[in-house]
C-alpha positions in Angstrom: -20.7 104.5 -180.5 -19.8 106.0 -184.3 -20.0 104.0 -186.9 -15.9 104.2 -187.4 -15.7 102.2 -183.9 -18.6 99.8 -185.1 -16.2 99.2 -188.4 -13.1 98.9 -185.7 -15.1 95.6 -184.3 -15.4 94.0 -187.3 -12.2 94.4 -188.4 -10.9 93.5 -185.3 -13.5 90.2 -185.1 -12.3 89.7 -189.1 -8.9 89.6 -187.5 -9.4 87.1 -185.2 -11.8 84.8 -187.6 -8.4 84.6 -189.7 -6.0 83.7 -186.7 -8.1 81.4 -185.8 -8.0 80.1 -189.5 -4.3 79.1 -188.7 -3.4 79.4 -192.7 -6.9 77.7 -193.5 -8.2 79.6 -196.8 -11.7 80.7 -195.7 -14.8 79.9 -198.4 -17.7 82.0 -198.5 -16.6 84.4 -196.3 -19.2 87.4 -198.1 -22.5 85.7 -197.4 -20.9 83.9 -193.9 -20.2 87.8 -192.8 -24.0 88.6 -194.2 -25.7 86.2 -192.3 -23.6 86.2 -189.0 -24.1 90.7 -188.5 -27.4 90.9 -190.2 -29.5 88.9 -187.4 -28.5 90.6 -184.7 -28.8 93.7 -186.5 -32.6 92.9 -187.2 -33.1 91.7 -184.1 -31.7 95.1 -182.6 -33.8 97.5 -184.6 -36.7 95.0 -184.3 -36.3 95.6 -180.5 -35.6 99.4 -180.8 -38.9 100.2 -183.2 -40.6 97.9 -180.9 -41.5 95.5 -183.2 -43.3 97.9 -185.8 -42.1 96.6 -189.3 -42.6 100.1 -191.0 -40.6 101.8 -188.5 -37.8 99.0 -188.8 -37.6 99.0 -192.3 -37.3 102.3 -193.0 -34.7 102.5 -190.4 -32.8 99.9 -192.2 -33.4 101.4 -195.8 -35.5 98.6 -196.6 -38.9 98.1 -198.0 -41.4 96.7 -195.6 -41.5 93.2 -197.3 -38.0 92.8 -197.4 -37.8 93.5 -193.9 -40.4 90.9 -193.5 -38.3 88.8 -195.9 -35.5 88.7 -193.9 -37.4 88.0 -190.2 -38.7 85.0 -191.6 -35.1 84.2 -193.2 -33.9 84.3 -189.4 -36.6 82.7 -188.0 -37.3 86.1 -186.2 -41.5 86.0 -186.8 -43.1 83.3 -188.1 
């Protein structure tokens, strides 16, 4: 999968959010979109890097405490 058709599903899934709006305005659609695609994503790479933090984070561009941040954030580790 390239990154263009991961972009297609969310423009597609954006699509649909605002159908299903029915002419509603939407409200704090940024950090709705934030939290809603980054837990799976952490929970992905968490899976892929086999739980190493390092590993994760520097797939994800992040520094290690962010990372570790975030997990927390999303109830991920404890």
């Amino acid at each position: 999968m390239s990154k263009k058709h991961i972009e297609e599903c969310v423009r597609a899934s954006l699509e649909g959010y605002f159908k299903d709006l029915r002419g509603i305005e939407p409200d704090g659609m940024y950090d709705m979109m934030v939290r809603v695609v980054e837990k799976p994503l952490l929970e992905v790479v968490m899976q892929h890097a086999e739980n190493n933090q390092s590993r994760a984070a520097e797939w994800l561009g992040l520094n290690r405490n962010t990372l570790r941040k975030k997990l927390v954030e999303h109830k991920l580790i404890k």
